[in-house]
C-alpha positions in Angstrom: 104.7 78.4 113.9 106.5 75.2 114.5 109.3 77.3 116.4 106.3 78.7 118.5 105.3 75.8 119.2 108.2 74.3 120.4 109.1 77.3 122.3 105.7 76.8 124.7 105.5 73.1 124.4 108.9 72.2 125.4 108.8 74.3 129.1 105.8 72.2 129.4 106.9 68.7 128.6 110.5 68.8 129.3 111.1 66.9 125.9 114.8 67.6 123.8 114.5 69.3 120.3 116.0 67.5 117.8 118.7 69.5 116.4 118.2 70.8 112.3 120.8 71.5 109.6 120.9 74.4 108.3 121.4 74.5 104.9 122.2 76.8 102.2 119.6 77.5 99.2 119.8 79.7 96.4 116.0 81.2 97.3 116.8 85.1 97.7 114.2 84.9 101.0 116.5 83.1 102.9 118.9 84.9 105.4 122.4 86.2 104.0 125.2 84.4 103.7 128.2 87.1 104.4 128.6 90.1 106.5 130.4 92.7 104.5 133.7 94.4 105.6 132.2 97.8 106.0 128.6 97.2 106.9 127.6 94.7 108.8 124.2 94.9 108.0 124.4 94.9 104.2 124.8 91.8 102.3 125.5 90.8 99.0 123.9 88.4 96.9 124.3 84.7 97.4 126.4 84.3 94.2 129.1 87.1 95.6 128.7 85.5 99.2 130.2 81.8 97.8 132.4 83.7 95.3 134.3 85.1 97.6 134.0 89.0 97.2 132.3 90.4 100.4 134.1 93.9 99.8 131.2 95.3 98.1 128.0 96.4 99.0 125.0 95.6 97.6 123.4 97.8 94.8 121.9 101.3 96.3 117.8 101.1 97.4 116.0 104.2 95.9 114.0 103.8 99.1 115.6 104.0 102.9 117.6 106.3 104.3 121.5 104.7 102.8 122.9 107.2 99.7 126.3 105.8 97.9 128.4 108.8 96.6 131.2 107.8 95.2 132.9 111.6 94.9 131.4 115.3 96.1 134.0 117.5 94.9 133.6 121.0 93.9 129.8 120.6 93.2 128.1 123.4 90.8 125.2 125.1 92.7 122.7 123.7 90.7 124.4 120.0 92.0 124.7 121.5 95.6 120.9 122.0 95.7 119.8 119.1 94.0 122.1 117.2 96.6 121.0 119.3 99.3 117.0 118.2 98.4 118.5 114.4 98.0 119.8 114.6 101.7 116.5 115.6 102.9 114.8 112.8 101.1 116.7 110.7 102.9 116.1 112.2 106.2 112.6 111.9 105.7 113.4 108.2 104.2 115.0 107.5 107.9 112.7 109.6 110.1 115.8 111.9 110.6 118.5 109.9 110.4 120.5 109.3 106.9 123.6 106.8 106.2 126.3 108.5 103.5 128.7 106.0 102.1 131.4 108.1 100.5 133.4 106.7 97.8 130.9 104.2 97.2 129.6 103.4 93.4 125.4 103.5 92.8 126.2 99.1 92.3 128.2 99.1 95.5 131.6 98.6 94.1 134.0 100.2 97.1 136.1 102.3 94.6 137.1 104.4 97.4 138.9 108.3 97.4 142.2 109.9 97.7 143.0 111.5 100.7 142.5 115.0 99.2 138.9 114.0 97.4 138.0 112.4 100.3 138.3 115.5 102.5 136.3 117.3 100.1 133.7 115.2 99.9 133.5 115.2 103.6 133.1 119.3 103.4 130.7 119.3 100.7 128.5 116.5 103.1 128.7 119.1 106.0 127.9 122.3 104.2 124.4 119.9 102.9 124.3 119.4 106.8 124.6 122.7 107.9 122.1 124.1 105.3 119.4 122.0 106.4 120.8 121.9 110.1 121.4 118.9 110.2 124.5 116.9 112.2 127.3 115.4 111.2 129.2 112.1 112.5 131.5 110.0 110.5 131.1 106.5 112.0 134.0 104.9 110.6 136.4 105.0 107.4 138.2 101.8 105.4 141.4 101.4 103.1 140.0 99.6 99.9 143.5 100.4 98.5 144.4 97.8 96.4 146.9 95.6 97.0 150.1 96.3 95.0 151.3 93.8 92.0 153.7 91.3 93.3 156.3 91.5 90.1 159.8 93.1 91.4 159.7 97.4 91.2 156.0 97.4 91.2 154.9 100.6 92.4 152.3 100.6 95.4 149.0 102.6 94.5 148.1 105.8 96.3 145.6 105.3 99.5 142.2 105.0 99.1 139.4 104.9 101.7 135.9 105.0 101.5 134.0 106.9 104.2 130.4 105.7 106.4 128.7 108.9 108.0 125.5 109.5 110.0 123.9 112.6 109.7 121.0 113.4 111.6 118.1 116.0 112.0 115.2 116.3 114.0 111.8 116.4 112.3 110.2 119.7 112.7 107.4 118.2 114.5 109.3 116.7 116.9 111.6 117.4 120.2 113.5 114.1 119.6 114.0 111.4 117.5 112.3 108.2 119.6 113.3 104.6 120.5 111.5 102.3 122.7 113.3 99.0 123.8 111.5 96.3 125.8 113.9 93.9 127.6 112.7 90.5 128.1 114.5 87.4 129.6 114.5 84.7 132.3 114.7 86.0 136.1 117.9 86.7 137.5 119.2 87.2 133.8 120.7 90.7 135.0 117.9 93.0 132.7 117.8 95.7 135.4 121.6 95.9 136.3 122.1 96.0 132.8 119.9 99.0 132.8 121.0 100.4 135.7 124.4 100.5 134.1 123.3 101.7 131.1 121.1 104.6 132.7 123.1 105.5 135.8 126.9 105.5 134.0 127.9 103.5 136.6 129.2 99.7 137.0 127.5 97.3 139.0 129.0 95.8 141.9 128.2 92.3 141.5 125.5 92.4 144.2 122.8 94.0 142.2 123.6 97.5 143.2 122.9 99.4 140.0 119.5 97.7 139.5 118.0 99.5 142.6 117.2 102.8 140.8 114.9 101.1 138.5 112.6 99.3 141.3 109.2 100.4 141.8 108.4 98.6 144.8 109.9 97.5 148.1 109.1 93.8 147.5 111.4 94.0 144.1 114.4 95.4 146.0 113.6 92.8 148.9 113.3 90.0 146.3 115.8 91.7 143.4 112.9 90.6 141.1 110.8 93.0 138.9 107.1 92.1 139.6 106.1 95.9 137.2 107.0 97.8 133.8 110.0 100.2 134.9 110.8 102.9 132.2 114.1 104.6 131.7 115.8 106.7 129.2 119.1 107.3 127.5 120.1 109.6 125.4 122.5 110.4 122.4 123.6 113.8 121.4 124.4 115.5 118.2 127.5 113.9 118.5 126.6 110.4 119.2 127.5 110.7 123.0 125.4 108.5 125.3 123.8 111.1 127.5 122.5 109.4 131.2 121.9 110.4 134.7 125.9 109.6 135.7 126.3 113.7 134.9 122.9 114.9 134.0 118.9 115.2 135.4 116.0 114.2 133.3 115.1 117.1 132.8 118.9 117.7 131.2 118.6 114.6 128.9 115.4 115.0 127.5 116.8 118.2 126.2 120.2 117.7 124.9 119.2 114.4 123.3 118.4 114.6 120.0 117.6 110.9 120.2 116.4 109.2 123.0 115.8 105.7 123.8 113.3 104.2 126.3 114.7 101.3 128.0 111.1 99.6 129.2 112.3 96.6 131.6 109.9 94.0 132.1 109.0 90.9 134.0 111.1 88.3 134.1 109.5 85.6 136.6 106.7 83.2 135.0 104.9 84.2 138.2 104.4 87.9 136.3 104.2 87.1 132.7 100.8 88.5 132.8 102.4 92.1 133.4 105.1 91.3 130.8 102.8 90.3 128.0 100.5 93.7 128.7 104.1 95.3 128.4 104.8 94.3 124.8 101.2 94.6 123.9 100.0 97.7 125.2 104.0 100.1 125.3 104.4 98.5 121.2 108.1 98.9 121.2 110.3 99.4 118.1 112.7 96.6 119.4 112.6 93.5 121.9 116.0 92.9 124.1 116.8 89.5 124.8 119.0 88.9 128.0 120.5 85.8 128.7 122.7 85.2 131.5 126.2 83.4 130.3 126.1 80.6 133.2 122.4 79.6 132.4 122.0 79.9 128.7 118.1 80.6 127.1 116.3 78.5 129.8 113.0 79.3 131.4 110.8 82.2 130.7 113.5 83.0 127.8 112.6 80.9 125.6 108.9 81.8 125.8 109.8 85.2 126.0 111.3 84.7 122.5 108.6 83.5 121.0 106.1 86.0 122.2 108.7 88.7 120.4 108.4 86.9 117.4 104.3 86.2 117.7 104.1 90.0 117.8 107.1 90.7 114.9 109.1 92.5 116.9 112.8 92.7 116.0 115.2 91.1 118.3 118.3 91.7 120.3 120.3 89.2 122.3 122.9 90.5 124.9 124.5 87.7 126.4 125.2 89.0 130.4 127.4 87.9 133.4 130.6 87.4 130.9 132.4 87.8 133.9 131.6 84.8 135.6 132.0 82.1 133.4 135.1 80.8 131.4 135.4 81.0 127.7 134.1 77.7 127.7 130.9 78.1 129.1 130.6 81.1 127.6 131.0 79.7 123.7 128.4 76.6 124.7 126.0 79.9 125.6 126.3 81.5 122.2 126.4 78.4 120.2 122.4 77.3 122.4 121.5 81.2 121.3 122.5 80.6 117.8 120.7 77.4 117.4 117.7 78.7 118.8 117.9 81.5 116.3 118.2 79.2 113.2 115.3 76.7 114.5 112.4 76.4 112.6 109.8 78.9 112.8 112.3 81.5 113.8 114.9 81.2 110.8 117.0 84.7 112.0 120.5 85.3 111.1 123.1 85.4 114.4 125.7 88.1 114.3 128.0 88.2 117.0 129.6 91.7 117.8 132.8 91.5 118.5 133.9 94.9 117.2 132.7 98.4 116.6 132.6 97.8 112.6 130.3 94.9 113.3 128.1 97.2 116.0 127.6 100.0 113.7 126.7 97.7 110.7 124.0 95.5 112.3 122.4 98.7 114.1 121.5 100.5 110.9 119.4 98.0 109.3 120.0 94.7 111.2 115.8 94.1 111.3 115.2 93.9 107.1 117.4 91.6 106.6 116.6 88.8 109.5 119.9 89.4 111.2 119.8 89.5 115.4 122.8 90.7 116.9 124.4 89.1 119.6 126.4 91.0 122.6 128.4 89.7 125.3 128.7 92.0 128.2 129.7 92.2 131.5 128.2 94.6 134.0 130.5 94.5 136.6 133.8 95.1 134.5 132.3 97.3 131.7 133.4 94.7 128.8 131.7 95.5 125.2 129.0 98.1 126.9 130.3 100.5 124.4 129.4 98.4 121.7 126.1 97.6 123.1 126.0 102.0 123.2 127.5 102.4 119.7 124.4 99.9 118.3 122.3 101.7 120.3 122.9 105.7 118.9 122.6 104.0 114.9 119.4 101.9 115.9 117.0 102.9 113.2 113.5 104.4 114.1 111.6 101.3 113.6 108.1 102.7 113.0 106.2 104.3 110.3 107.5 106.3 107.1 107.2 110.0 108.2 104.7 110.2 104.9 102.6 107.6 107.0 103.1 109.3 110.4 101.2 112.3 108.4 98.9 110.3 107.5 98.0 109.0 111.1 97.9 112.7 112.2 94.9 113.3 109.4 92.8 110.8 111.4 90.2 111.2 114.1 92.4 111.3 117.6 92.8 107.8 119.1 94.9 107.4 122.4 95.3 103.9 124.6 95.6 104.2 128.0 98.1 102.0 130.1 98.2 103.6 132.8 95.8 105.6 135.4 96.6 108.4 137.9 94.6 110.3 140.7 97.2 113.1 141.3 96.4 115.7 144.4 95.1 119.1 142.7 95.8 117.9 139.5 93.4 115.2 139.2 93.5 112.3 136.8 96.1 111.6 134.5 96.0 108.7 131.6 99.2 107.7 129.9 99.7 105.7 127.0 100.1 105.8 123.4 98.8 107.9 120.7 97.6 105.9 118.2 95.9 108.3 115.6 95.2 111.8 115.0 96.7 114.8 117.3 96.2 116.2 121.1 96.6 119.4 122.1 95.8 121.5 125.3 91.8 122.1 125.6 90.9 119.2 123.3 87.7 117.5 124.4 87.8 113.8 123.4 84.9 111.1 124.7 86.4 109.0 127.5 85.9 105.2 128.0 84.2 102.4 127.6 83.0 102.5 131.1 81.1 99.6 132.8 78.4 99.8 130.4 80.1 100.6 127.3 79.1 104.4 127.6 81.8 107.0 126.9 82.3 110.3 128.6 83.4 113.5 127.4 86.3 115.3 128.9 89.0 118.2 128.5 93.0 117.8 128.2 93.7 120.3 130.5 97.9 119.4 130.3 100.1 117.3 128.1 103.4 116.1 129.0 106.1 113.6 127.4 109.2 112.0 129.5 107.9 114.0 132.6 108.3 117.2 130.3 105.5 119.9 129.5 104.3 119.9 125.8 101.6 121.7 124.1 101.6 119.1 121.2 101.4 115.7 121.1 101.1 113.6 117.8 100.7 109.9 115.9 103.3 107.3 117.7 104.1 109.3 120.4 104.1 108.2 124.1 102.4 110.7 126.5 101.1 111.5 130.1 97.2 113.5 130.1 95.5 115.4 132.6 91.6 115.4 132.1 88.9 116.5 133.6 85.3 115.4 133.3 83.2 118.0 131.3 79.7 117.5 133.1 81.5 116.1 136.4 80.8 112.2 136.1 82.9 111.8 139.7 81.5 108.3 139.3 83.1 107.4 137.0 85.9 105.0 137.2 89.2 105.2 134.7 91.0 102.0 134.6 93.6 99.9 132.1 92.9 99.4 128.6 90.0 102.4 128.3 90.9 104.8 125.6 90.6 108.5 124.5 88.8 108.9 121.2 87.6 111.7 118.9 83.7 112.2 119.1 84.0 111.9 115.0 85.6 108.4 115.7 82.3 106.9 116.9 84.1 104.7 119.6 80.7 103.4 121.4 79.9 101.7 117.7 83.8 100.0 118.2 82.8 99.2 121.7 82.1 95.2 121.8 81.5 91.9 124.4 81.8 89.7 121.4 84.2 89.3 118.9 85.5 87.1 116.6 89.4 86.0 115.8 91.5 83.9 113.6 93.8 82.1 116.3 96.3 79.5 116.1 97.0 77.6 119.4 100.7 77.0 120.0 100.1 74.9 123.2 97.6 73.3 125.8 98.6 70.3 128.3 95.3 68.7 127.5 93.7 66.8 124.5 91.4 69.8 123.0 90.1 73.1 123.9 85.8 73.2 123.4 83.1 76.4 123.8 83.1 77.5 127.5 87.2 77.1 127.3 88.0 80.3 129.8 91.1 82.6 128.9 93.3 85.7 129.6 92.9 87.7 126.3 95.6 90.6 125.6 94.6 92.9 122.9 97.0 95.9 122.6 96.2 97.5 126.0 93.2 95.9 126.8 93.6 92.8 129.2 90.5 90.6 130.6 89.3 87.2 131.0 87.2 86.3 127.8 85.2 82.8 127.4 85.1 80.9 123.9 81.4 80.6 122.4 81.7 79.7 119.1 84.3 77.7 117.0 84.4 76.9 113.7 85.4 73.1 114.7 84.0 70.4 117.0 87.3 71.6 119.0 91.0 72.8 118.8 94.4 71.3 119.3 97.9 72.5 119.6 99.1 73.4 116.2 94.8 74.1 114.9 93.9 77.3 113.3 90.3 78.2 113.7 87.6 80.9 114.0 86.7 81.9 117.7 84.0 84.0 118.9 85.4 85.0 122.0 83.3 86.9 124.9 84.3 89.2 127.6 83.8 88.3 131.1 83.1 91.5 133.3 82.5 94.6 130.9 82.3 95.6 126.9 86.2 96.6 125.3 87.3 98.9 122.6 88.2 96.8 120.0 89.3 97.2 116.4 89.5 94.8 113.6 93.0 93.8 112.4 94.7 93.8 115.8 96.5 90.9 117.2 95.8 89.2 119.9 97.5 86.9 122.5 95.5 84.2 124.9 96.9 82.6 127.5 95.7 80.0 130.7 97.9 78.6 132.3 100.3 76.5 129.8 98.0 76.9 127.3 99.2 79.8 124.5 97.8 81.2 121.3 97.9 83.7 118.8 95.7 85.7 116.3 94.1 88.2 115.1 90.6 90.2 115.3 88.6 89.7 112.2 85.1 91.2 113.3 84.1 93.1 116.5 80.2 93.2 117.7 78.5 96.0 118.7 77.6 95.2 122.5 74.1 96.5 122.4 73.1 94.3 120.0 74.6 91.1 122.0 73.8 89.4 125.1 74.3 91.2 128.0 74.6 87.9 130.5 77.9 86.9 131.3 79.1 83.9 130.8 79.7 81.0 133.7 83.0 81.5 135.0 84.8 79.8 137.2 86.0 80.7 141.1 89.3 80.6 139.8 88.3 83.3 137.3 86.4 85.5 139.4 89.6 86.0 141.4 91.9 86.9 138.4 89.3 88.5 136.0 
C-alpha cells in the first residue's frame, strides 16, 4: 500500500522518493535470488542461490503443468499409458499447455542424457503427443556435460544434454487456447506502434506509421493519441509461429491459431484514464503490459498506471521502447528507474531483463508465481529483440482458472457483463463482453438489465460470435459478441455500459442495488479529509458511475485510512456482487476496495443524492 501510495501521491506533489536498500532475508516469501541456467523462471532455494549452484532446478510441483523425466526409453505399455494419462494431467494442469524437462531428476538435479537416450526420450514424448493429439515443440536443449578432470590423460565424459519441450493441446471445449494482454503506459510511449508491429508484421517507420491500423477514430490519427480500447490479435500455431495480418486475414488467424492473444491497447493520456481504468476493470486481462519509452523513463501516467495493475493483481510486463533513439547510456539509466520502481515498497517484484531467448522462454512459463516481471528492450523501427518479446509471448501461460474450476463456473446460473452496446442494421442489438458464469448458446433466453429502474427484461440470443467468428457455444471466461432481441418488444428500452445478461434462476433484480457498502483504502487526496457527501467516479468490473459517500465508519478519511463506506449511486440502481473490487477516483484523489454488502434498491431511498454541476456533466 505504501508503493500505491507513493505511486498517486508523488504525480500530485512533485516530491523525490527516497531511495531503499534492498536487502536479502532468509524468509522463503521474498523474491528469488538466482535465475537458473535453463529456466529462467524457476528458482532454487535461497541456500543453493548464495552457494553457488544455480544449475539445478528446483524440486518438481505435483501441481502445474512442468513434469521432470529424467529418461523415456523403451517404455512397457503399461508405462506408456500411465505416461500417456500423466501428460494429460498436465494438460489439464496448464489449460492445454504442458512443460517436459527431459533428463531432469524428480529433485531437479540436471543429470542430463546421451545423445542416443535423448533421442528416444524425445520419440517416446511425441508418440504421448500424437496419442492424445497433442503438439510438440522442443524450446531449447543444454550441455550439463561435466567438465572433464584436470589431471594429465584424463578422459573427457561423453555429452550430455537435458531437453525443455512444450507440448500443447486444445481443450475439447475450446477453438483456441486464450490470452488477453492490456497495455498500459504514459502517452507517446509507442503502445500502438508496438502493436501495430506486432499485429501487422511490419516495422514502423519512425513517424507512427504502423500505429494507424489500430485507431478508432479520426481525432486519434490527427492527434496519434488513443482516446478508446483498440483490440487486436496474434496468433501462434502448432509450431510456435507468430501468426498476424502481414500474410493472413482474421478470419485465417482465428483458425490456424491454436493460441491466440488479444493485444487490448488502452489509454495512455491522463485526459482518458477514465476509459483506461473501465479497460482493466471491465476486459479482466490475464496480463498488464507496461510500455516505457527509453528517452523518458516511467514518468507520468506510467507510474499510476503501475499501480492500478498492481491494485487489481494483475501480473506485469515492462517493454522498454524507442531503443533506437537513445545511447546505451540513457538507455541503462531507463532500466536501472524501472528496476527501482519494481523493488520499491508496496511493489516488491523481481526485475528480469531479457537479453536472450533462454531468459524469454524461462520467465514466460511461470514468470507471475514467483514475483518475477520481465523486462524487454525493443525497438520498433529496427526490429531489435521483437522476437524475444514473440518467443515470451507463444509460452505465456493461461493465467486464469484451473480447467477443474472453469467446469465449475459452467455449472452455474449464466452471468455475462456487457462492455460494449451495438444497434446493427437488420441485425439489431448486439452486447459484448465477458462471460462470467454458466454457458450461452443460440436461443437461450436470459433477463436483460438493470434498466432505469432496476427492472430486467427478458430476451433471446438469436447469434453468438467470438473474434468476429460465428459460434454456437460460448462458455465461463470467454470473451463474446451477442445478438438479442426483446421477447415482448420493450423498444423502449435502452441497453447501455455496465448492464448484464443473467439467468432467470440467478435472481439478478435481488443483486440489483443504489447502496452498497465497501472496505476501501484511500491511496491519495490533495486535501486534508474526505467526509459523507464526498462525490466520486466508482469502477466496479464493468459498471462505471458517479456514486456519493453516505456513511463512514469514521468522523472522516485520510490518505493511507481504511474504512467502511456506504457508497450511493447517482443516476440509476447497478448490478452488483459482493467480493468485487472496486476502484474510486476524483480528480487526484484514488482508492481501492472491495464490496462487502450490496442493498436491495427497493428497500432504499429512491432520492438521489445532491450532486454537483460538475457531476451532472460527467455522471
Amino acid at each position: 500500500m505504501d508503493f500505491m501510495t507513493s505511486m498517486f501521491g508523488s504525480e500530485a506533489t512533485g516530491r523525490p522518493r527516497a531511495r531503499r536498500r534492498i536487502r536479502v532475508s532468509s524468509d522463503a516469501d521474498e523474491p528469488p535470488l538466482e535465475v537458473n541456467g535453463l529456466r529462467g523462471s524457476h528458482y532454487t532455494t535461497k541456500a543453493d542461490a548464495m552457494a553457488g549452484d544455480p544449475s539445478n532446478l528446483p524440486p518438481e510441483d505435483e501441481e502445474g503443468n512442468v513434469e521432470y523425466k529424467l529418461k523415456l526409453v523403451n517404455p512397457t505399455a503399461t508405462r506408456l499409458q500411465h505416461l500417456v494419462t500423466q501428460l494429460k494431467w498436465r494438460l489439464r494442469e496448464g489449460q492445454g499447455e504442458a512443460i517436459y524437462e527431459i533428463g531432469v531428476e524428480d529433485d531437479g538435479v540436471c543429470k542430463g542424457l546421451s545423445d542416443n537416450e535423448l533421442q528416444a526420450s524425445l520419440a517416446t514424448l511425441r508418440s504421448m503427443a500424437d496419442f492424445l493429439g497433442a503438439s510438440m515443440v522442443i524450446l531449447r536443449e543444454r550441455d550439463v556435460t561435466p567438465e572433464p578432470e584436470t589431471s594429465e590423460g584424463a578422459v573427457r565424459p561423453p555429452r550430455h544434454r537435458i531437453a525443455e519441450v512444450l507440448l500443447r493441446k486444445v481443450p475439447d471445449n475450446q477453438q483456441f487456447i486464450e490470452l488477453r494482454v492490456a497495455v498500459l503506459g504514459c502517452a507517446d510511449a509507442g503502445k500502438s506502434t508496438l502493436l501495430g508491429v506486432l499485429t501487422q508484421g511490419e516495422l514502423d517507420n519512425g513517424r507512427g506509421k504502423a500505429r494507424l491500423n489500430l485507431f478508432r477514430h479520426l481525432h486519434e490519427v490527427q492527434t496519434g493519441r488513443t482516446s478508446s480500447i483498440s483490440l487486436d490479435v496474434v496468433g501462434f500455431d502448432e509450431t510456435g509461429e507468430m501468426i498476424n495480418y502481414a500474410e493472413h486475414s482474421l478470419e485465417e488467424v482465428v483458425e490456424k491459431a491454436k493460441k491466440l492473444v488479444t493485444l487490448i491497447d488502452l489509454a495512455g493520456h491522463h485526459k482518458y484514464l477514465k476509459t483506461t481504468i473501465y479497460g482493466l476493470t471491465g476486459h479482466k486481462p490475464h496480463f498488464v503490459m507496461l510500455v516505457v519509452a527509453a528517452n523518458t523513463g516511467p514518468v507520468g501516467t506510467a507510474r499510476e498506471h503501475l499501480g492500478l495493475a498492481m491494485a487489481l493483481n494483475f501480473p506485469v510486463i515492462v517493454v522498454v521502447t524507442k531503443a533506437d533513439v537513445v545511447t546505451p547510456v540513457v538507455l541503462n539509466r531507463t532500466l536501472t528507474s524501472v528496476e527501482t520502481l519494481l523493488k520499491g515498497p508496496g511493489c516488491k517484484r523481481f526485475p528480469l531483463r531479457i537479453n536472450s531467448v533462454d531468459d524469454a522462454m524461462g520467465a514466460g512459463q511461470a514468470f507471475d508465481h514467483r514475483g518475477v516481471v520481465p523486462i524487454f528492450v525493443v525497438s520498433s523501427v529496427t526490429g531489435q529483440n521483437l522476437d524475444l518479446l514473440e518467443r515470451f509471448l507463444n509460452v505465456l501461460p493461461p493465467n486464469g482458472l484451473a480447467l477443474k474450476d472453469q467446469d465449475e463456473l459452467c455449472q452455474k446460473p449464466t452471468l455475462m457483463h456487457i462492455d460494449e452496446i451495438f444497434n446493427v442494421p437488420q441485425i439489431g442489438i448486439v452486447a459484448c463482453g465477458l462471460l462470467n458464469d454458466g454457458v450461452v448458446r443460440e436461443g437461450d433466453e436470459l433477463l436483460a438489465g438493470p434498466d432505469t429502474n432496476g427492472a430486467f427484461h427478458p430476451v433471446i440470443v438469436d447469434s453468438l460470435q467470438r473474434n468476429k467468428q460465428p459460434c454456437r457455444v460460448v462458455r465461463a471466461g470467454q470473451a463474446a459478441s451477442v445478438s438479442i432481441s426483446f421477447v415482448n418488444n420493450h423498444s423502449d428500452v435502452i441497453m447501455r455500459k455496465g448492464m448484464v445478461l443473467a439467468a432467470k434462476e440467478l435472481r439478478p433484480k435481488e443483486r440489483t442495488c443504489r447502496e452498497f457498502e465497501a472496505r476501501v483504502y484511500i491511496l491519495f487526496h490533495p486535501s486534508p479529509e474526505i467526509c459523507c457527501g464526498f462525490q466520486t467516479t466508482v469502477h466496479i468490473g464493468n459498471v462505471c458511475q458517479t456514486a456519493t459517500i453516505v456513511k463512514i465508519d469514521k468522523d472522516s478519511l485520510k490518505p493511507g485510512d481504511s474504512a467502511t463506506v456506504r457508497f450511493c449511486f447517482y443516476r440509476q440502481p447497478e448490478f452488483v456482487v459482493e467480493g468485487a473490487r472496486l476502484i474510486f477516483r476524483e480528480g487526484k484523489t484514488k482508492g481501492m476496495g472491495e464490496v462487502t454488502r450490496v442493498f436491495d434498491h427497493t428497500s432504499t431511498s429512491s432520492a438521489s443524492p445532491p450532486i454537483s454541476k460538475k457531476h451532472q456533466r460527467t455522471a
